[in-house]
C-alpha positions as a printed NumPy array, in Angstrom:
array([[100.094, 260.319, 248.833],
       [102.702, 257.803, 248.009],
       [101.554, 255.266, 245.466],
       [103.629, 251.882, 244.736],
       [102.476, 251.313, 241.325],
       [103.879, 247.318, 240.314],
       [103.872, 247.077, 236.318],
       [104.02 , 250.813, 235.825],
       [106.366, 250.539, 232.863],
       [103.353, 248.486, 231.067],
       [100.484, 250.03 , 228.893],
       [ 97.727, 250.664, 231.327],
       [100.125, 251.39 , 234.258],
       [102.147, 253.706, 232.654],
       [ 98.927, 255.689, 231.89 ],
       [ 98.091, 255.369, 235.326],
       [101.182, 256.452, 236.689],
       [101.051, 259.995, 234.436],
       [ 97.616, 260.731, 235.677],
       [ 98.802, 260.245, 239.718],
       [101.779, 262.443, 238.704],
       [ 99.755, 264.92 , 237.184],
       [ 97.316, 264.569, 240.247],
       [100.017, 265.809, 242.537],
       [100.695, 262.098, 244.016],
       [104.428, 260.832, 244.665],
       [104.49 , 257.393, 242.522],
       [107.188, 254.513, 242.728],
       [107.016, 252.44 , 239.945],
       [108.337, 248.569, 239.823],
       [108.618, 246.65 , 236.771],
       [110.831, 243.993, 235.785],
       [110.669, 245.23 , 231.978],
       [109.735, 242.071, 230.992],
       [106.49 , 243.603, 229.141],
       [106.971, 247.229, 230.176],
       [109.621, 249.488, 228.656],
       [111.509, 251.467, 230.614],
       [110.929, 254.918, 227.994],
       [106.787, 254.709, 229.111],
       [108.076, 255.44 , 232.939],
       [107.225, 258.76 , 233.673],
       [110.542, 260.764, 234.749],
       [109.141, 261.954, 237.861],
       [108.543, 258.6  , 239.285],
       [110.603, 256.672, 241.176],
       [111.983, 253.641, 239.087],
       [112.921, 250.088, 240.779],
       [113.552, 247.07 , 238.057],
       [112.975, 243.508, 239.871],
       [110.655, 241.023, 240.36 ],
       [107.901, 240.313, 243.135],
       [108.675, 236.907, 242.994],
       [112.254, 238.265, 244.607],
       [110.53 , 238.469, 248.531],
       [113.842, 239.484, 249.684],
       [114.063, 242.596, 247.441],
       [110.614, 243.813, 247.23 ],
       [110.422, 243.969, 251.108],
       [113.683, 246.174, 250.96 ],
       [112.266, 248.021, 248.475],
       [109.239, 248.701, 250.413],
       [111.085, 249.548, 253.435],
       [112.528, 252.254, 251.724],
       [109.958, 253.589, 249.757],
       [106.996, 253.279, 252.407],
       [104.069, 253.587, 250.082],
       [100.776, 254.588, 251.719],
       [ 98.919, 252.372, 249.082],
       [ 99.871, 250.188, 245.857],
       [ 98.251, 249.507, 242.68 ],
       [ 99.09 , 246.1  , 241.105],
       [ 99.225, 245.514, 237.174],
       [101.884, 243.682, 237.283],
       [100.849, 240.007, 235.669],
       [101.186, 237.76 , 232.899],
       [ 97.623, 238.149, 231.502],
       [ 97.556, 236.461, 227.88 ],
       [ 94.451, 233.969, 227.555],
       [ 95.345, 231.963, 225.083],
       [ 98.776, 231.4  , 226.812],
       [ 97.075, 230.383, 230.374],
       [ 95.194, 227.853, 228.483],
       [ 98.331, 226.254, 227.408],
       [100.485, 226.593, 230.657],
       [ 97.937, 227.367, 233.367],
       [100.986, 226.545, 236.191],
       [102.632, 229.153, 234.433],
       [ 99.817, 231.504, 235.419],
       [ 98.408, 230.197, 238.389],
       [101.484, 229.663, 240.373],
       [103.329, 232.732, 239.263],
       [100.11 , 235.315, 239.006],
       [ 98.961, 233.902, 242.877],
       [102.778, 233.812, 243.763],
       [103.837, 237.133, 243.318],
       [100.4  , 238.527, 244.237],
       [100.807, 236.915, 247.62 ],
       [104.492, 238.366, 247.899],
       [103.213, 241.473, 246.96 ],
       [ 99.758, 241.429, 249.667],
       [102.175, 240.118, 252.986],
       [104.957, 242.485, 252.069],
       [101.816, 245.279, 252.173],
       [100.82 , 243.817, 255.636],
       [104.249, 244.051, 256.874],
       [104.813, 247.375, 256.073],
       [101.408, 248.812, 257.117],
       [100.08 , 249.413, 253.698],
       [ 96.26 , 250.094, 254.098],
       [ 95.07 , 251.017, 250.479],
       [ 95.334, 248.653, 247.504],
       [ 93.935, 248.381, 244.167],
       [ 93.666, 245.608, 242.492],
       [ 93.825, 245.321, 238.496],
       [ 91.222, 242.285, 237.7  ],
       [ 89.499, 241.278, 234.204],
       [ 86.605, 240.54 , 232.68 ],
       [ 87.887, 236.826, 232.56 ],
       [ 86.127, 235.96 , 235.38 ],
       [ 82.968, 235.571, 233.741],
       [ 82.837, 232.648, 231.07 ],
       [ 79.54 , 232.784, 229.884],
       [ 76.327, 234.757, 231.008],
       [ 73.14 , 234.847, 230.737],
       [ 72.575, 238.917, 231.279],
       [ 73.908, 241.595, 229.443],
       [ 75.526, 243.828, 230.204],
       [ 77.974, 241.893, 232.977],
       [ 77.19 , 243.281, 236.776],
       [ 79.845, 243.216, 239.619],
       [ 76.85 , 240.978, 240.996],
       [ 77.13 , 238.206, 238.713],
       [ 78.29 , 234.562, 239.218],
       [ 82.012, 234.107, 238.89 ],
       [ 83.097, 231.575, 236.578],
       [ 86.773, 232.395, 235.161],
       [ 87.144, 231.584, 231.637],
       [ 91.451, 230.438, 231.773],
       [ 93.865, 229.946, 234.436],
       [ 94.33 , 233.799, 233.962],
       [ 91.243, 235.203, 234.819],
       [ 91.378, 232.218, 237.495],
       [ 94.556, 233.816, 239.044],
       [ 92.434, 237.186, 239.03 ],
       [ 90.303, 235.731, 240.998],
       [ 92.047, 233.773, 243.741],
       [ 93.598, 237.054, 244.457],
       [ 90.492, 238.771, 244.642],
       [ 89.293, 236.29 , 247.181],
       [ 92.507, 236.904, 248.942],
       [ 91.632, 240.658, 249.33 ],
       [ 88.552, 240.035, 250.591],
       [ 89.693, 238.056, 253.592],
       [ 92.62 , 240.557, 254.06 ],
       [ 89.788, 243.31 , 254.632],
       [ 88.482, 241.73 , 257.771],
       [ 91.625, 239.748, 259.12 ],
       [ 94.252, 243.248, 258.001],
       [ 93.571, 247.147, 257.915],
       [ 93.486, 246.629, 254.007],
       [ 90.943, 248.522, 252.339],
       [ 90.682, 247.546, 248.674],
       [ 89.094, 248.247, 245.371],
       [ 89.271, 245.386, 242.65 ],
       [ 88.473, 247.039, 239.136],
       [ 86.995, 244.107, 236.409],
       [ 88.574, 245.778, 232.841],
       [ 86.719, 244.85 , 229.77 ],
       [ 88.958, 245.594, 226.544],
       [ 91.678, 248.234, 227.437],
       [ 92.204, 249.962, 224.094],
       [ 93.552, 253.285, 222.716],
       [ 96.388, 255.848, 223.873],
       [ 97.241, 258.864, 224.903],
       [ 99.584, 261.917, 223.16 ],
       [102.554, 260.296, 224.909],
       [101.818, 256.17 , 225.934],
       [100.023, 253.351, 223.841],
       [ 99.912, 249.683, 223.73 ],
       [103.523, 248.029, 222.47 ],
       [103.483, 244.441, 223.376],
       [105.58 , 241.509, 222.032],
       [104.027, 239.284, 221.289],
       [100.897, 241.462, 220.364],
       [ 97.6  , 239.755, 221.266],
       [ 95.115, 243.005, 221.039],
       [ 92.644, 243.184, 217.96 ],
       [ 93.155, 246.912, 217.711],
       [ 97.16 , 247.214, 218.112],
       [ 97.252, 244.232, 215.447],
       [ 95.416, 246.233, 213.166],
       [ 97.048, 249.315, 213.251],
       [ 99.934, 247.382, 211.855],
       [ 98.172, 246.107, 209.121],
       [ 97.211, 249.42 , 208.419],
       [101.438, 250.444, 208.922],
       [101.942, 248.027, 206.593],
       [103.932, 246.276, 209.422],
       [101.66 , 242.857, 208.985],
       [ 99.889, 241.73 , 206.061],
       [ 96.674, 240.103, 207.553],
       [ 94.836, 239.809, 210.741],
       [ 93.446, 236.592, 212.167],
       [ 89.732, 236.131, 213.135],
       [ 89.05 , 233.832, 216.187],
       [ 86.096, 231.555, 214.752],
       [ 83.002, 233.357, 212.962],
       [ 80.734, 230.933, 214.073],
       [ 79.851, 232.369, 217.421],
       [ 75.628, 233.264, 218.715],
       [ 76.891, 236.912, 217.632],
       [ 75.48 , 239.286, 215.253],
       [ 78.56 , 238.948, 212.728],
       [ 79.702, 235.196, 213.889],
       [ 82.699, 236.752, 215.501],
       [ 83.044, 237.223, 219.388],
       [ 81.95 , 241.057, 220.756],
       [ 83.894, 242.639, 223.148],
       [ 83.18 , 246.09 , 225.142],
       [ 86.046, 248.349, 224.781],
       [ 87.177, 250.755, 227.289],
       [ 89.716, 253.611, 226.469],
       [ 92.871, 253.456, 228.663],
       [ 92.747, 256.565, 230.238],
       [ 89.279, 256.264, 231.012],
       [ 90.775, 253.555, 232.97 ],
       [ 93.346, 255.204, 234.538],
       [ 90.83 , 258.174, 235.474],
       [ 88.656, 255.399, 237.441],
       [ 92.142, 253.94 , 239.385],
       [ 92.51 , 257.855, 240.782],
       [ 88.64 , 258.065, 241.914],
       [ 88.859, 254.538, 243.567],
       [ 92.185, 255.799, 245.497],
       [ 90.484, 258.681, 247.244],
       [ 87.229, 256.441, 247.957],
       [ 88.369, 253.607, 249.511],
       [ 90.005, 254.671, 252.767],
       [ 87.345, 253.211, 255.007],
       [ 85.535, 250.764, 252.577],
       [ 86.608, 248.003, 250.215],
       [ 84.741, 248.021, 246.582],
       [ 84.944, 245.926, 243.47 ],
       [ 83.546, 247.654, 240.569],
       [ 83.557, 246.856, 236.326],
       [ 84.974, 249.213, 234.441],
       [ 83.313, 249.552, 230.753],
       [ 81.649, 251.265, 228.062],
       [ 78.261, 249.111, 228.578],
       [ 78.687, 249.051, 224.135],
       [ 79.756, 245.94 , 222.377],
       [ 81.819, 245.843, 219.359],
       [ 82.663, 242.615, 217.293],
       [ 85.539, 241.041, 215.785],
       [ 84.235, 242.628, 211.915],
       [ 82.755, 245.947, 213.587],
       [ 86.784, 247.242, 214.653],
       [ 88.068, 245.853, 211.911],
       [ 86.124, 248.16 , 209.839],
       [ 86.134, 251.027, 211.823],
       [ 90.159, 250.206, 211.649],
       [ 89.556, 250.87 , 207.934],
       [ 87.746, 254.076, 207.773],
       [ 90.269, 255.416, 210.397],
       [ 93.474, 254.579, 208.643],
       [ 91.668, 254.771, 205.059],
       [ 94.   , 251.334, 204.535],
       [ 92.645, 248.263, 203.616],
       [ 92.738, 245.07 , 206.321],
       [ 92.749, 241.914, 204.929],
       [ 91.645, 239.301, 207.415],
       [ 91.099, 235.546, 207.571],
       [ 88.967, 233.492, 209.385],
       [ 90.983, 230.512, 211.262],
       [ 89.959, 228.556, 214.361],
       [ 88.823, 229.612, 217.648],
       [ 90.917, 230.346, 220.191],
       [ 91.042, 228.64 , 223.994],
       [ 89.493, 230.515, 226.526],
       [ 87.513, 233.293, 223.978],
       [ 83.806, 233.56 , 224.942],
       [ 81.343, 235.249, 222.4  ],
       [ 79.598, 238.032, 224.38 ],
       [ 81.353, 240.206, 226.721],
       [ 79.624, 243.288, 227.532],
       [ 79.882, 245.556, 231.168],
       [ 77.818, 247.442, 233.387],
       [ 79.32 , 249.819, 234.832],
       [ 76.512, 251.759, 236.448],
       [ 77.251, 250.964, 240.087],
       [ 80.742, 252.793, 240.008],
       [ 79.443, 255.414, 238.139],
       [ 76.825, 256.081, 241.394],
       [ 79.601, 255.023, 243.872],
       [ 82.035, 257.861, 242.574],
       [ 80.614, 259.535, 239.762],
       [ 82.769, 258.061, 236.682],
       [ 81.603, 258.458, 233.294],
       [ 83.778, 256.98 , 230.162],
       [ 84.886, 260.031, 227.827],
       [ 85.42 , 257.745, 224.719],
       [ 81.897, 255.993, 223.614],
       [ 82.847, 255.27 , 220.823],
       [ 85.27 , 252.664, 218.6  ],
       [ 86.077, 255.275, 216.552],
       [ 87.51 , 257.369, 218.686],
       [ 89.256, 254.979, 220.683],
       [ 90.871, 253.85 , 217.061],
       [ 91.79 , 257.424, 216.201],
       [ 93.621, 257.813, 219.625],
       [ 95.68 , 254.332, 219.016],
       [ 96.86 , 255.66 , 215.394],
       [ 97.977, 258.782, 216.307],
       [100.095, 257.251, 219.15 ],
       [101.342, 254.547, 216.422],
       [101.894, 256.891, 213.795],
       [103.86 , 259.041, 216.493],
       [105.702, 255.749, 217.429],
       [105.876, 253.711, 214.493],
       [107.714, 250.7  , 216.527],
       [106.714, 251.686, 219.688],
       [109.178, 252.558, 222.393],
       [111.925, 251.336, 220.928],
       [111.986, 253.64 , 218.265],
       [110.733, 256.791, 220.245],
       [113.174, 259.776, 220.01 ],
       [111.692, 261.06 , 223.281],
       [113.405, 257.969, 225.006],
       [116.334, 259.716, 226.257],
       [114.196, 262.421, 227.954],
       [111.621, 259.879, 229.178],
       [113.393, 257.261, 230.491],
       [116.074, 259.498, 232.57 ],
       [116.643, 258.672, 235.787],
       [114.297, 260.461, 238.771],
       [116.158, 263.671, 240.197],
       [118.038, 262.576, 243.721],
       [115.68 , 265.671, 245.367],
       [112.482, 263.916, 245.693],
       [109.514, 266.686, 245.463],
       [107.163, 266.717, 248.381],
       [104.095, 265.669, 247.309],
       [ 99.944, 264.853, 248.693]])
């Protein structure tokens, strides 16, 4: 199958994009590198740099390619930065997303995954988080997330979309060959691997003074290619039915809890401090993922924070500044061969 995979240069798509490749599946990645680096781009896929918000190119693009289903990442997704310009994100997350949905209608695409969040629930009474509970987005970003969820769902009964919308929880660790390289870097783990590098001196805490064990907000973290592995199962299931499903460990960790694990890891000490909380941050987020784990039989490998740690600092210790200084790049980031394989 043909897979148009938007963000693919980015740190879960890229992941994504090796595991369809290793699958068999033909994958066209597009990415305006404004996030994504061109070196995580597997050199079997197909490579197209531009922007959905460019209608004009990304319908030429599709015309040519003629994907038989997409997977979206592409998306500003920073919290903290919604709060402060939520036009930002809700007119250019629902913008390009719309782009992105009629440019699929016009050219007959009938399978389409969506990448959502965990954002969409503020605050909730149960624990762990089921696809069942009320929606309540907690920042224009997990707002955006939404609104093009809703747009899905009407596109499955008005269009011959099928779709699966996956709810991440805390995307964390790497494989051999991709990790997390952001800038500016918002994740708790990446930040404190560079502590630990010695390429920051501190970490910040959000607030301690949340109804948490610790006083510091708990989050469930999911292993990327755990991920990835549930993006491959949904694209087989969902040729005749749409889904949304959460994707987690059903274990919560808090602020304190990776930062130590961080330290027995690494061995390194992590100095943190405690400053304000941040817009947006709720204290408990915990999944259940039990329903897609009965709907297609996915089961996290990584359980643990430790593990998910250890997979992050081998990848940073590999990469000490990320793509950019990755010796690899030449060999990575090559151009596709002109021959295009056959593939499922």
């Amino acid at each position: 199958m043909k897979v148009l995979v938007t963000g693919g240069a980015g740190y879960i798509g890229s992941v994504v994009v090796d595991q369809l490749i290793d699958a068999g599946h033909a994958v066209v990645v597009i990415d305006n590198l404004s996030q994504g680096h061109r070196a995580a781009v597997h050199p079997e896929a197909i490579f197209h740099q531009g922007d959905l918000a460019n209608r004009g190119w990304l319908d030429e693009t599709m015309r040519i390619e003629r994907p038989a289903a997409i997977m979206h990442f592409a998306s500003k997704s920073l919290v903290g930065e919604s709060m402060q310009h939520p036009f930002l994100y809700l007119g250019e997350n629902l913008r390009n997303g719309l782009n992105l949905l009629e440019s699929a209608v016009d050219h007959g695409v009938e399978r389409f995954i969506l990448s959502s969040t965990a954002n969409l629930f503020t605050c909730s009474s149960f624990e762990p988080i089921t696809e069942s509970q009320p929606i309540s987005p907690g920042s224009p970003y997990g707002e955006s997330k939404f609104l093009l969820e809703r747009i899905l769902y009407w596109l499955d009964r008005t269009e011959k979309i099928r779709f699966a919308t996956l709810r991440y929880f805390n995307a964390a660790g790497a494989t051999t060959s991709r990790g997390e390289d952001h800038n500016p870097e918002t994740h708790l783990i990446p930040l404190v691997l560079r502590v630990a590098s010695g390429q920051r001196d501190g970490v910040d805490i959000f607030g301690d003074d949340y109804s948490t064990a610790d006083g510091t907000c708990v989050r469930d973290y999911i292993h990327v290619s755990d991920l990835a592995q549930a993006h491959l199962l949904a694209l087989d299931h969902i040729g005749s039915a749409s889904h949304t499903w959460n994707l987690g460990n059903g274990l919560g960790f808090s602020v304190r809890e990776v930062i130590r694990a961080a330290q027995e890891v690494t061995g390194c000490e992590i100095p943190a401090r405690v400053v304000g909380r941040r817009p947006g941050d709720v204290p408990t987020l915990i999944a259940c993922s039990r329903q897609i784990g009965r709907d297609l039989g996915w089961k996290p490998r990584y359980t643990d924070i430790r593990s998910i740690i250890e997979t992050a600092w081998s990848w940073r210790n590999a990469h000490p500044h990320g793509y950019r200084s990755d010796r690899s790049e030449s060999l990575v980031s090559r151009p596709p061969p002109s021959a295009r394989t056959s593939r499922k």
